[in-house]
VMD Tcl script that draws the C-alpha trace (Angstrom):
set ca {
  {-11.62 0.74 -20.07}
  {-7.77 0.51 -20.04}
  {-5.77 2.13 -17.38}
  {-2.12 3.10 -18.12}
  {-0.30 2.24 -15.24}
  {3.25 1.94 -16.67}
  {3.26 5.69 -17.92}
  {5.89 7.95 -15.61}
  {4.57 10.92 -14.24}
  {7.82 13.71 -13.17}
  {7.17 14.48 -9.67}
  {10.31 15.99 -9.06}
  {9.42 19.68 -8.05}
  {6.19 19.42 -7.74}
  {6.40 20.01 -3.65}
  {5.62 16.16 -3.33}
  {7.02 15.16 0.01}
  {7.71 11.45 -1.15}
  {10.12 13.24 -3.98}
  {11.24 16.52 -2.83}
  {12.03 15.81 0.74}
  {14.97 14.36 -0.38}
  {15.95 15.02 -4.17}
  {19.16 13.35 -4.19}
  {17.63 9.84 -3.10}
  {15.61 7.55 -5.46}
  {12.41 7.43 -3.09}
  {10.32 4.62 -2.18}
  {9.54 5.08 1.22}
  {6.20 7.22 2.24}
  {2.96 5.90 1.36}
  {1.76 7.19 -1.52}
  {1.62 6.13 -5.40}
  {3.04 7.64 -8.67}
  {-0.37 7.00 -10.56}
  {-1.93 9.92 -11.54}
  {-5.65 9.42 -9.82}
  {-8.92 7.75 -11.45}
  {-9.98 9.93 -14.49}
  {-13.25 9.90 -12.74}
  {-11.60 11.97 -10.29}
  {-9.88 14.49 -12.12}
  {-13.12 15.11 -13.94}
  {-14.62 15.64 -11.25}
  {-12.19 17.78 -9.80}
  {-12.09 20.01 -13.14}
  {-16.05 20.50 -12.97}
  {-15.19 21.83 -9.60}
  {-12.52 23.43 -10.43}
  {-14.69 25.58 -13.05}
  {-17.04 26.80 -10.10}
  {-14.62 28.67 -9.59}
  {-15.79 29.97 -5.58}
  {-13.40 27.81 -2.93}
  {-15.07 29.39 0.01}
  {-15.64 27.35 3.28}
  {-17.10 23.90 1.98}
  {-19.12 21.77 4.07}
  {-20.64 18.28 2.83}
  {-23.21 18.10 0.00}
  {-26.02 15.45 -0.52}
  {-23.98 13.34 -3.25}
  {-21.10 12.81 -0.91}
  {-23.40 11.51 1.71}
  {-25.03 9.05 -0.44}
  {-21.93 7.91 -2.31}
  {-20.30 7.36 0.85}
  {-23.48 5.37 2.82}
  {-23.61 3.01 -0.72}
  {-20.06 2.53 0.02}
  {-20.49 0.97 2.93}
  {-23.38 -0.73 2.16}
  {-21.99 -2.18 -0.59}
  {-18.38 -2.48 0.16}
  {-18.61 -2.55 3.87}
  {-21.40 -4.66 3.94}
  {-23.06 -2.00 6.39}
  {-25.98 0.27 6.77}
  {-24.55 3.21 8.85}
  {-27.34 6.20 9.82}
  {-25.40 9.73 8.42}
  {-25.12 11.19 11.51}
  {-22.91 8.10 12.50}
  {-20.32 9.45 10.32}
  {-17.84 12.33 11.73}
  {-16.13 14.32 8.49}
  {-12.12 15.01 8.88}
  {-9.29 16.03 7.16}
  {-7.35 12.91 7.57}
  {-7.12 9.66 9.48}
  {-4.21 10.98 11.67}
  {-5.94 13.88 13.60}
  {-8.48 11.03 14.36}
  {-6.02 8.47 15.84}
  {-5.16 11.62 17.92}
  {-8.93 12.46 18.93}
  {-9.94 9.31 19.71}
  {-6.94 9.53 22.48}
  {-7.89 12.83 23.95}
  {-11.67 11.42 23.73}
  {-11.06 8.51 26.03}
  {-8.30 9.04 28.00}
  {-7.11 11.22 31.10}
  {-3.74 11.60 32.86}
  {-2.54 8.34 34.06}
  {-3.78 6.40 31.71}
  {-2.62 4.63 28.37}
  {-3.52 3.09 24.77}
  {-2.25 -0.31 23.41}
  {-1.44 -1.12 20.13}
  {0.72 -4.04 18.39}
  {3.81 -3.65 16.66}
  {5.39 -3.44 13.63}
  {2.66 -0.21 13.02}
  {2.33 2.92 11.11}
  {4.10 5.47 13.02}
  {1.78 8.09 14.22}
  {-0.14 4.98 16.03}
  {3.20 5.46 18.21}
  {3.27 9.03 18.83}
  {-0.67 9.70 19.19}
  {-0.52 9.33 22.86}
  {1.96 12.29 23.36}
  {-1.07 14.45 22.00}
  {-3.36 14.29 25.23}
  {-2.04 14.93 28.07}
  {0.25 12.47 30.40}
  {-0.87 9.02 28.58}
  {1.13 6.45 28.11}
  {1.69 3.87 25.29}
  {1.87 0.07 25.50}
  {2.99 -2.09 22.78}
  {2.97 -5.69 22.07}
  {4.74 -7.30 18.87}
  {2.96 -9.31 16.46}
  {4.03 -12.74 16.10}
  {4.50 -15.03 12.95}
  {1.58 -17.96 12.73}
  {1.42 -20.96 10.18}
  {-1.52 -18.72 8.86}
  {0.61 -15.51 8.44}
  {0.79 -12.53 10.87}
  {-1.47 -12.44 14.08}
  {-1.99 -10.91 17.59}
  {0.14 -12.49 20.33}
  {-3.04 -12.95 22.91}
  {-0.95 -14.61 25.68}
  {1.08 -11.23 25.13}
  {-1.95 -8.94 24.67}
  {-3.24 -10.44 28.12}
  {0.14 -9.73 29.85}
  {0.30 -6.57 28.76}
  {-3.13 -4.63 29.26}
  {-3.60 -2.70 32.46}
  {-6.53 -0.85 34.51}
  {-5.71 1.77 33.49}
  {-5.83 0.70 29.11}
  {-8.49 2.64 27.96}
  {-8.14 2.15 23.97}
  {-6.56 -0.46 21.26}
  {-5.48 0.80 18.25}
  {-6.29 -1.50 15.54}
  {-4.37 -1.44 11.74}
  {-6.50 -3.35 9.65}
  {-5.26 -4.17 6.75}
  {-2.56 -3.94 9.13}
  {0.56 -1.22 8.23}
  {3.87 -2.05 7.48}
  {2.81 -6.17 7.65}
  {0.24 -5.73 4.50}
  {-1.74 -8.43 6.95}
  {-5.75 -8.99 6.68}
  {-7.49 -10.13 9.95}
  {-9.47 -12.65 9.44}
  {-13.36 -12.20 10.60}
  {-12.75 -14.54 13.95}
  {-9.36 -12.38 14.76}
  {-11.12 -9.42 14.41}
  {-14.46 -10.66 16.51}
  {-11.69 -12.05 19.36}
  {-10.27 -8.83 19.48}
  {-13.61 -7.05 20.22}
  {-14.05 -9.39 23.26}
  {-10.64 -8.80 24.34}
  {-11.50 -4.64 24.36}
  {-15.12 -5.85 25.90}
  {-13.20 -7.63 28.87}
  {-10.63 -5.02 29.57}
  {-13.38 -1.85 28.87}
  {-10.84 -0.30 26.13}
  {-12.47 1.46 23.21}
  {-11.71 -0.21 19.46}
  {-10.18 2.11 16.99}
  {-10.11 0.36 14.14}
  {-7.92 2.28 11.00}
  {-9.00 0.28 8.08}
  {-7.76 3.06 5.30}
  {-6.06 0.57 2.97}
  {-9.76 -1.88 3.30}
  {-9.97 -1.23 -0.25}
  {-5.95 -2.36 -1.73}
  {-6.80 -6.30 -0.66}
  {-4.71 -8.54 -3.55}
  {-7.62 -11.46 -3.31}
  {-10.92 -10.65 -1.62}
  {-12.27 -14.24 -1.95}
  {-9.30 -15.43 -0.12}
  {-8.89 -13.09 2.44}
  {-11.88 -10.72 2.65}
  {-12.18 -8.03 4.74}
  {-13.64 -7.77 8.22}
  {-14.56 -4.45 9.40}
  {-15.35 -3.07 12.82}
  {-18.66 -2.29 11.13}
  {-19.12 -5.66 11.30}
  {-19.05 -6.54 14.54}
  {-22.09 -7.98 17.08}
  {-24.44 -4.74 17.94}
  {-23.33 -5.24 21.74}
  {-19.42 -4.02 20.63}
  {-20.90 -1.05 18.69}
  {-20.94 1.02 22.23}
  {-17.23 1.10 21.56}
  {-16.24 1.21 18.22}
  {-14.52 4.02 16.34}
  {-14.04 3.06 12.29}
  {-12.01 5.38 10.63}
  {-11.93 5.11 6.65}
  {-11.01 7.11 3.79}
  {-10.60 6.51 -0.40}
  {-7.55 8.86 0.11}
  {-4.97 5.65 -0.09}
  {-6.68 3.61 -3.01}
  {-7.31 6.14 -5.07}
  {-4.03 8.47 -4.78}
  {-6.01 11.50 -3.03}
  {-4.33 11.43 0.11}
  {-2.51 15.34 -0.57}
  {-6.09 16.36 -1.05}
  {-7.60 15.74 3.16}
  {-10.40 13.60 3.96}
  {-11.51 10.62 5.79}
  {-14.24 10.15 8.09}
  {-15.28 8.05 11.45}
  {-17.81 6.02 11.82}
  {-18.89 6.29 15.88}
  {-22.43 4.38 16.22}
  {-22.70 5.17 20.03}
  {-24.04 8.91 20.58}
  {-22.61 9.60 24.04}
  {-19.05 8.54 22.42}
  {-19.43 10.56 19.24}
  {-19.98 13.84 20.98}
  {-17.28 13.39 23.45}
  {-15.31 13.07 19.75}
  {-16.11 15.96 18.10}
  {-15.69 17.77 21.05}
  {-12.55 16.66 21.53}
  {-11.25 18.23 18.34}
  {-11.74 21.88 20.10}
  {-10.47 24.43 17.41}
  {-7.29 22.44 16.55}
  {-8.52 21.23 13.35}
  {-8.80 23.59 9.82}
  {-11.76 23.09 7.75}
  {-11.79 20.27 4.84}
  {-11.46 21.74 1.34}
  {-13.68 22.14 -1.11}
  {-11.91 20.29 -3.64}
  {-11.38 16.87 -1.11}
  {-14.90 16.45 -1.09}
  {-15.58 16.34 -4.72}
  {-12.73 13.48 -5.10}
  {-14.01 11.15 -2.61}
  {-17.62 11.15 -3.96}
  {-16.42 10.60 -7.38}
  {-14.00 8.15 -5.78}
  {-16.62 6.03 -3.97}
  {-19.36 6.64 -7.14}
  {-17.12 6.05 -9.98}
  {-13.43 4.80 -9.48}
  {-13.89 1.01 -8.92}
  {-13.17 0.18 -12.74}
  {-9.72 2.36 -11.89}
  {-9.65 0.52 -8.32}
  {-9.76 -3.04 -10.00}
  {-6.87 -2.09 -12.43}
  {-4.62 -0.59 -10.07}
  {-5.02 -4.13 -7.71}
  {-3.95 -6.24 -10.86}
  {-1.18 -4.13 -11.32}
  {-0.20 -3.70 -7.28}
  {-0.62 -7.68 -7.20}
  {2.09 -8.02 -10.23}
  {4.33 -5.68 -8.39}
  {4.09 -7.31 -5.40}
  {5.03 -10.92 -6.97}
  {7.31 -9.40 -9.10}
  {9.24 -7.79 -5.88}
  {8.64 -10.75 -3.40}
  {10.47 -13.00 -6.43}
  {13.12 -10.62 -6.64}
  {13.87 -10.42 -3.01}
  {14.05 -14.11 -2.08}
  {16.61 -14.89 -4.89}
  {18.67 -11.52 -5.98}
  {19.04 -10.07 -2.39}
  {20.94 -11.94 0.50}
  {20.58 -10.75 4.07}
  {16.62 -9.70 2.80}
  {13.39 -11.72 3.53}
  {9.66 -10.93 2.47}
  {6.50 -12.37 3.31}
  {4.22 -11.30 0.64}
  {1.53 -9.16 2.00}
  {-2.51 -9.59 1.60}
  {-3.00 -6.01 1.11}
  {-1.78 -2.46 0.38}
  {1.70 -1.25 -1.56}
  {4.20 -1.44 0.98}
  {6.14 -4.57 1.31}
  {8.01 -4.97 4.94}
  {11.61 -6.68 4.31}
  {13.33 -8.28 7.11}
  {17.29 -7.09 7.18}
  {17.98 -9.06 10.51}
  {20.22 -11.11 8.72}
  {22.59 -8.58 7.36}
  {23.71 -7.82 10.57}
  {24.12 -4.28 10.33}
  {22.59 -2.13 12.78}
  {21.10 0.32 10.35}
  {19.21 -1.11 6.96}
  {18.10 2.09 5.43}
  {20.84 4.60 6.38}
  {22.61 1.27 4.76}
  {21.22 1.47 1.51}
  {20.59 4.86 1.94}
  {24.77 5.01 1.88}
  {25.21 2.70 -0.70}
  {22.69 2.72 -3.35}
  {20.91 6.08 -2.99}
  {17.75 4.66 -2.07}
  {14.56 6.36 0.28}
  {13.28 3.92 2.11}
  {10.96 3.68 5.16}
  {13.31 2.81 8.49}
  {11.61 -0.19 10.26}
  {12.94 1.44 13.61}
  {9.81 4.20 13.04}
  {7.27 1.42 13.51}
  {8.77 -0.04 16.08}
  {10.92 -2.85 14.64}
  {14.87 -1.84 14.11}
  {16.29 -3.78 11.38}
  {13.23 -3.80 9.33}
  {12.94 -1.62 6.35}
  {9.23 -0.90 4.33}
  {9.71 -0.69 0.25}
  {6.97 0.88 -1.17}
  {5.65 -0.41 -4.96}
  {3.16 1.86 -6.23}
  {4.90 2.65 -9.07}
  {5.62 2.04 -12.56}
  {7.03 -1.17 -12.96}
  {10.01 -0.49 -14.44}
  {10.69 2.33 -11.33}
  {10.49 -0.52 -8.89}
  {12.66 -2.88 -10.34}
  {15.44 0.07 -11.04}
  {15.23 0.47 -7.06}
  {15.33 -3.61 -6.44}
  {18.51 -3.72 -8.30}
  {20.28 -0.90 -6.58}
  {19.30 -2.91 -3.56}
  {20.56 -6.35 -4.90}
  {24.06 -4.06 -5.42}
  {24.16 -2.74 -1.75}
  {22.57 -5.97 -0.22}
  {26.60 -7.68 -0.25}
  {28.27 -4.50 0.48}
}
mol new
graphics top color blue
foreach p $ca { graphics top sphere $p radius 0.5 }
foreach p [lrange $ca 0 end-1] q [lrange $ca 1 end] { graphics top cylinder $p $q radius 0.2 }
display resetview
């Protein structure tokens, strides 16, 4: 089945925050793609649409079973349903899983460059602080600074926060960076929360296959939190769901208590799109990653040799490519080429690295290289 990922979809005026926030700029910043979703979906979505009740949804059978195959067969693990904790998004949970395991006093820990909310979560529950610690730059790529980590952690750490792929870096942890990780938490009694919502936008599984917190010995599954969701691979994200997967009961409960009355009800729509998602989008899913992985060579090429003061590493994973500006010297990359070339893009100083900026290339091809060359215009200005 062909896939037409080249075709331009208007988005303008459509209430799409990516376009619309700012109509003047040419947008490539938040994290979401100009493909119109998996016909599989929007099938799917139509049959439900024709219902047409959209009263208070809860799950249904097919959901359940698409989403336990899932993880059987993508995962590589067999998860009991009442392991899994239904939500409207992967953000609330970050959130929850602070309130859940920490009181006044004490803090969470998480490693820099990250996705933004990982540093603002902590302002949700009440009086916790956040620690960060920078990645550092291997011969193997991206990794955890240990020595760092070690420094860092205090008594009073009660939960990592784990990006994995990780967001902005596009880095895959391997299976024995992952596995030290867990021993790390196990030493210093913190709780994993492991976000692994891009698991499925990996360039090369072979080469760099994914390591889960599913994964992981039985003994670390006491304190584990796995939050997923098909909402980034297959363009749903404006629709609301993702899920956690808690093994340990006492944890779980402590959870979904935590979430109180703060949280509205998942639509009726959003669960309809992941099952047909999960059941039948991987022939879309395999299409869209040999387009993504063109993209991303075609941008890393055009970065190293038509943009001075800009440096890439290509990324293992996911549609967001983080370019290093340190070398322009100017204090400010994306006001910068917001100024100059009318350009959206994601400010580095939101994930905790100034001078940084994150491009995003899920788009039509010919979109992303329009944006690369205002860039290369503004890049000696």
């Amino acid at each position: 089945m062909n896939f037409d990922f080249d075709h331009p979809i208007a988005r303008r005026g459509s209430g799409s925050i990516k376009f619309d926030r700012r109509p003047e700029l040419d947008p490539f910043w938040v994290a979401d793609m100009d493909f119109a979703s998996a016909p599989a979906i929007l099938d799917a979505l139509r049959r439900r649409v024709d219902h047409g009740v959209f009263g208070y949804a809860q799950t249904h059978e097919g959901l359940n079973e698409a989403i336990l195959d899932y993880l059987r067969e993508r995962r590589n693990a067999t998860v009991p349903i009442d392991h899994i904790v239904h939500l409207g998004g992967l953000v609330p949970a970050l959130s929850l899983a602070a309130r859940t395991c920490c009181q006044p006093g004490e803090a969470v820990l998480t490693c820099t460059p990250v996705y933004p909310p990982f540093l603002g979560i902590h302002h949700d529950a009440t009086k916790v602080d956040l620690i960060t610690v920078d990645h550092v730059l291997a011969e193997t790529g991206w990794t955890f600074d240990w020595a760092a980590l070690e420094r860092a952690v205090t008594p009073a750490t009660r939960v990592f926060l784990l990006c994995n792929p990780q967001n902005p870096l596009g880095k895959v942890f391997s299976q024995g960076e992952i596995q030290r990780l867990a021993e790390f938490c196990e030493t210093h009694g913190l709780i994993l929360v492991s976000d692994e919502i891009h698991c499925d936008l990996i360039f090369d599984e072979s080469a760099t296959p994914h390591f889960s917190g599913l994964n992981l010995a039985d003994r670390f599954a006491t304190r584990t939190i796995t939050l997923l969701s098909p909402s980034k691979t297959w363009n749903i994200a404006g629709l609301g769901y993702a899920y956690a997967v808690i093994p340990d009961d006492s944890l779980r409960r402590k959870f979904c208590a935590a979430r109180g009355h703060t949280l509205t009800e998942i639509n009726a729509l959003a669960y309809y799109a992941a099952e047909a998602a999960y059941r039948h989008g991987e022939p879309w899913r395999q299409a869209l990653m040999a387009y993504l992985r063109q993209n991303r060579d075609t941008l890393v090429d055009f970065i190293r040799t038509r943009c001075p003061g800009l440096s890439v590493i290509p990324g293992d994973a996911t549609y967001l490519a983080w370019l290093d500006a340190s070398a322009l010297e100017i204090p400010n990359p994306a006001q910068h080429f917001e100024h100059h070339a009318g350009l959206f893009l994601s400010d580095g100083a939101f994930f905790g690295w100034p001078r940084h900026i994150r491009f995003n290339f899920g788009c039509t091809r010919q979109r992303m290289l329009g944006g690369l060359e205002k860039m290369a215009a503004a890049s000696g200005r």
